[in-house]
C-alpha atoms as one frame of an Amber mdcrd trajectory, in Angstrom:
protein
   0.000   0.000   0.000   3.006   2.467   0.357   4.491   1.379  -3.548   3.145
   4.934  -4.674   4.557   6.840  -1.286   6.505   9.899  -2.205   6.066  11.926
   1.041   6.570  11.090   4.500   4.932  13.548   7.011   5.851  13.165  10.574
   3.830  14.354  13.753   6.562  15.885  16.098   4.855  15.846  20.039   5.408
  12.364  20.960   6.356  10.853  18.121   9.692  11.913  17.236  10.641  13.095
  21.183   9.037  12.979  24.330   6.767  16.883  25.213   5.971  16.357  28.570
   9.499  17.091  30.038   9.810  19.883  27.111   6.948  21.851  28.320   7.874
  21.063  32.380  10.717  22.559  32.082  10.151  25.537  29.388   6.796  25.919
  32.071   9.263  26.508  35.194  11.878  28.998  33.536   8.993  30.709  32.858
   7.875  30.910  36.088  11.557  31.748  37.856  11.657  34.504  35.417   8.438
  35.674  36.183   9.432  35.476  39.893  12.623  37.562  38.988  10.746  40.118
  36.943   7.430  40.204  37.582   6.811  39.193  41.432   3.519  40.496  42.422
   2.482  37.253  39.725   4.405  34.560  41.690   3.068  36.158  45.209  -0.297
  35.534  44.022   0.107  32.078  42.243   1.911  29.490  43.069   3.728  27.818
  39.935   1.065  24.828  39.802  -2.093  27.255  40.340  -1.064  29.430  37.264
  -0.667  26.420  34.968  -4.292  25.997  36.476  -5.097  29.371  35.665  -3.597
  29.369  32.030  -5.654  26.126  31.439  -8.919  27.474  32.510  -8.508  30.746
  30.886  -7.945  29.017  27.519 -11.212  27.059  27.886 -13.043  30.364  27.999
 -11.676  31.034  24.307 -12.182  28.543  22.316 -11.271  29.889  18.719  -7.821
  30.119  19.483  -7.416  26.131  20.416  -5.427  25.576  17.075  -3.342  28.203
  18.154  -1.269  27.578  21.495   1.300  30.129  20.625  -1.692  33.058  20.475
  -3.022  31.183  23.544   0.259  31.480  25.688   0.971  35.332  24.687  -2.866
  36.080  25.484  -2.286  34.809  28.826   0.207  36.689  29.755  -1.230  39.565
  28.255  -3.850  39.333  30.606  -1.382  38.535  33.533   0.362  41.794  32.870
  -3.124  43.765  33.015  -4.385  42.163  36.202  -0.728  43.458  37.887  -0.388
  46.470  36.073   2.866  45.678  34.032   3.561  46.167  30.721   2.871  44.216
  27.203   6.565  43.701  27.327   6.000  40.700  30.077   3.637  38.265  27.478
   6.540  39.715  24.393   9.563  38.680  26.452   7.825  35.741  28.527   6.347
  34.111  25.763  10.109  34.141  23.437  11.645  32.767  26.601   8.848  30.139
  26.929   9.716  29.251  23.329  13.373  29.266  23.663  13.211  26.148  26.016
  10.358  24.593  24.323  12.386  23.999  21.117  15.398  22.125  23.367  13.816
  18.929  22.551  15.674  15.345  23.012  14.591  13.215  20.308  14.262   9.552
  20.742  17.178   7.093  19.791  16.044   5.943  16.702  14.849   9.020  15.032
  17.967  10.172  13.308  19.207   7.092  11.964  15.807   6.756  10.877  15.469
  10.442   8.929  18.123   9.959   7.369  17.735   6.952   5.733  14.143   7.912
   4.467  15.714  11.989   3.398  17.485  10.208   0.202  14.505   9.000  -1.305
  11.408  10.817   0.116  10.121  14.466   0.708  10.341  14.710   4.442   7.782
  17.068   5.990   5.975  17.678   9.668   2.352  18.239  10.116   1.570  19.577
  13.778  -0.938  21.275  15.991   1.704  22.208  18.729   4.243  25.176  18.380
   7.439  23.911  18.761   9.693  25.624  15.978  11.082  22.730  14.052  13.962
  25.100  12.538  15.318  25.675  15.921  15.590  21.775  16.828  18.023  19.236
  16.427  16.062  17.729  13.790  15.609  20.641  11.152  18.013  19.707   8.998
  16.097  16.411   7.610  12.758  18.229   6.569  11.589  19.890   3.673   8.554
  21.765   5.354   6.635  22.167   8.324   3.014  22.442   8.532   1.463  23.907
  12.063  -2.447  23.963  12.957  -1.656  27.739  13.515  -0.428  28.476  10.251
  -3.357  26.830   8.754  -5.986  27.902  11.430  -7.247  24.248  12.306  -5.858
  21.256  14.676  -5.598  18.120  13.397  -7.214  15.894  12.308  -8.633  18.349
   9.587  -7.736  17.355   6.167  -6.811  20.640   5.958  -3.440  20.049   7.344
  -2.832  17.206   4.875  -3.759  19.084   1.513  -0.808  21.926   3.009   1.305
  18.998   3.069   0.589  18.006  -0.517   1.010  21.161  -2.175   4.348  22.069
  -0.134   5.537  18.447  -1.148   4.059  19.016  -4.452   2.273  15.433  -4.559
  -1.329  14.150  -4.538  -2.420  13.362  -0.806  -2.441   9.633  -1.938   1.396
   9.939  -1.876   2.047  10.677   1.304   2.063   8.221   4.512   1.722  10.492
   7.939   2.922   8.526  11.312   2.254   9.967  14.763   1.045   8.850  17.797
  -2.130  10.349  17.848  -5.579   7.691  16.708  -7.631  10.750  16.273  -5.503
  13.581  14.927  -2.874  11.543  13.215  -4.340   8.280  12.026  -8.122   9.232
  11.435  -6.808  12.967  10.294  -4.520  11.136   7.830  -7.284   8.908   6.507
 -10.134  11.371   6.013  -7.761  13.453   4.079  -6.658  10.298   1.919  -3.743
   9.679   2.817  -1.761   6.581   4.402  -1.441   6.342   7.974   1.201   4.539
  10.204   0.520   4.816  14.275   3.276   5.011  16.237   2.165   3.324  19.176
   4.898   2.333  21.420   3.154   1.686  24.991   1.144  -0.964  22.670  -2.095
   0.352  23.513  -5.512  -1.010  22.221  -6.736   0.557  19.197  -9.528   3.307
  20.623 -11.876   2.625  17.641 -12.654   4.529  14.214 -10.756   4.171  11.172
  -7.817   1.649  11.502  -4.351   2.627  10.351  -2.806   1.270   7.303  -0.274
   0.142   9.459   1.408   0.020  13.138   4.677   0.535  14.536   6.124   0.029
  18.094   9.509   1.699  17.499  10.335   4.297  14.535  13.277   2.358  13.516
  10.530  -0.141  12.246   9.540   2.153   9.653  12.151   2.115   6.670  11.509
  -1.165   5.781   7.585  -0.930   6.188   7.481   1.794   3.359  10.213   0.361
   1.315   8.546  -3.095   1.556   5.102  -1.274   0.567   3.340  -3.589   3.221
């Protein structure tokens, strides 16, 4: 089923590295500098109750969900009104948020893995979080990047997927998508047309809905599933 693949599109979040310690960590520089800068914040919330805070604000505007880049400056936008500081706290808090959220660690086996599949496919990401690709260890084996903000949409809108195809310049039938996601990656990737692969390393039970064209338990699994075509 992947004889015809000419573009491989990658999720990034849990696929190719593990976000949870990425956005602990960007989270709490965040805070110390906030604690440094902007104190009358940290006196009033503790670092746990403003990741509450930021989490319950968002829910109150919905039409930014495909954007959490927009989301995280409007929060502290609104942080610096309710204390009386400047716009310069969500500018400045929100580029060093970003600064630690691109120090990703990718997992062992993705860069032998890119760059076997860089010599003979278009390599390309498809994402609806904000880390900046260019700015990671990994930027140097993709062609393009495709965000839900630049597109205005979160996977799994086909949306995403027809990007993909006209940055990769191939039909959506050409490209096999793999991430970790059954909803935004594998039925996202289906809807649109194109092939699907689920990372699923904790071996989980399918959750129902359209089945991927195919499973993998480790990335380094996937060469020889697309070169094999099966």
């Amino acid at each position: 089923m992947f004889n015809h693949v000419r573009c491989i599109t990658f999720d990034l979040d849990d696929t190719l590295w593990p976000v949870a310690p990425v956005i602990e960590m960007a989270e709490q520089k965040l805070y110390d500098w906030l604690h440094a800068h902007y104190p009358k914040i940290t006196a009033q919330y503790s670092h746990h109750e403003l990741t509450q805070h930021r989490q319950h604000w968002s829910q109150t505007v919905p039409e930014l969900a495909h954007d959490v880049t927009q989301l995280r400056w409007r929060h502290l936008a609104e942080l610096a009104n309710e204390f009386n500081y400047t716009q310069e706290l969500a500018d400045q808090g929100l580029a060093l948020f970003r600064q630690h959220r691109n120090q990703v660690t990718p997992f062992q086996a993705v860069e032998p893995v890119l760059s076997v599949l860089e010599k003979s496919y278009t390599i390309g990401a498809i994402t609806n979080g904000n880390a900046q690709l260019e700015h990671t260890p990994l930027a140097k084996y993709f062609q393009f990047s495709i965000s839900a903000a630049q597109i205005g949409a979160n996977k799994p809108s086909s949306s995403l997927f027809e990007a993909a195809a006209l940055h990769a310049n191939v039909d959506l039938g050409q490209i096999v998508h793999i991430g970790d996601s059954a909803e935004a990656d594998v039925i996202g990737a289906n809807s649109a047309g194109c092939c699907s692969v689920w990372f699923n390393p904790l071996r989980r039970a399918w959750p129902g809905g359209q089945h991927p064209h195919a499973v993998i338990h480790c990335l380094s699994e996937l060469p020889a599933l697309v070169k094999c075509g099966c």
